[in-house]
C-alpha positions in Angstrom: 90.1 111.2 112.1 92.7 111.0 115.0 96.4 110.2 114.1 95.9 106.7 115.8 92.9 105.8 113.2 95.6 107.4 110.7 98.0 104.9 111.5 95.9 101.7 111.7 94.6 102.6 108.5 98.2 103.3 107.3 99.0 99.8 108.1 95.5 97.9 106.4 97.2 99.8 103.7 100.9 98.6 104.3 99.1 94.7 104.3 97.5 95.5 101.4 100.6 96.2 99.1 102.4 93.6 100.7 100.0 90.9 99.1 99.9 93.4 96.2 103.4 92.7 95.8 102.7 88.8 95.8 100.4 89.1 93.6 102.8 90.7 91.2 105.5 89.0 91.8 102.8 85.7 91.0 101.5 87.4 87.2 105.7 87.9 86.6 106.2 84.0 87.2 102.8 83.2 84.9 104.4 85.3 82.0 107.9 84.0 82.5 106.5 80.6 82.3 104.0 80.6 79.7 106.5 82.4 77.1 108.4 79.3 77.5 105.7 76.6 77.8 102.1 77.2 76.8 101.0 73.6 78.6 101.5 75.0 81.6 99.9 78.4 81.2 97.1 76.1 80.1 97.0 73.6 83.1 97.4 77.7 85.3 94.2 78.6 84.2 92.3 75.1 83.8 93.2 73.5 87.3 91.3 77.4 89.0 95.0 78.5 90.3 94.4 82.0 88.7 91.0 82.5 90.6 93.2 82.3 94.2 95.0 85.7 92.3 92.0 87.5 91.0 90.3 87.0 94.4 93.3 88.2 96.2 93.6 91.4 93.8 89.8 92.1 94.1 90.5 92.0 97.7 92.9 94.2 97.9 90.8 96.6 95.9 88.2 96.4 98.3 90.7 97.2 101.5 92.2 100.2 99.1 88.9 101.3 98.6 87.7 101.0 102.5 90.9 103.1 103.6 89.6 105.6 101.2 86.7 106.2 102.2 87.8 105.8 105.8 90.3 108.7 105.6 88.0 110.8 103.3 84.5 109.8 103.4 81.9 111.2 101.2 79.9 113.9 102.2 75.7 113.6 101.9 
């Protein structure tokens, strides 16, 4: 892999923990929330706002995982 293949992969990866970051930042507010008012927590995860989050995570992990095996793929 070239160093400009390096670098565009280096910035998939620089998106990636940006919305990791969000996504973060997100669970921090759920928990600060919900300690202080469980009818919200509960309206969170009944009205499907949580399943915007887990998407967002699992696509993250996907990207991560893509880089990976961009930058070091497996050998047959």
């Amino acid at each position: 892999m070239d160093e400009k293949e390096l670098l565009k992969q280096a910035e998939t990866l620089t998106e990636a923990w940006e919305s990791m970051k969000v996504s973060i930042d997100s669970l921090s507010m759920i928990i600060a929330l919900t300690r202080d008012d469980k009818a919200w927590g509960n309206y969170y995860f009944e009205s499907h706002l949580a399943d915007n989050l887990e998407d967002n995570l699992l696509n993250i992990s996907e990207t991560m995982f893509a880089v990976s095996n961009a930058i070091c793929p497996e050998e047959d």
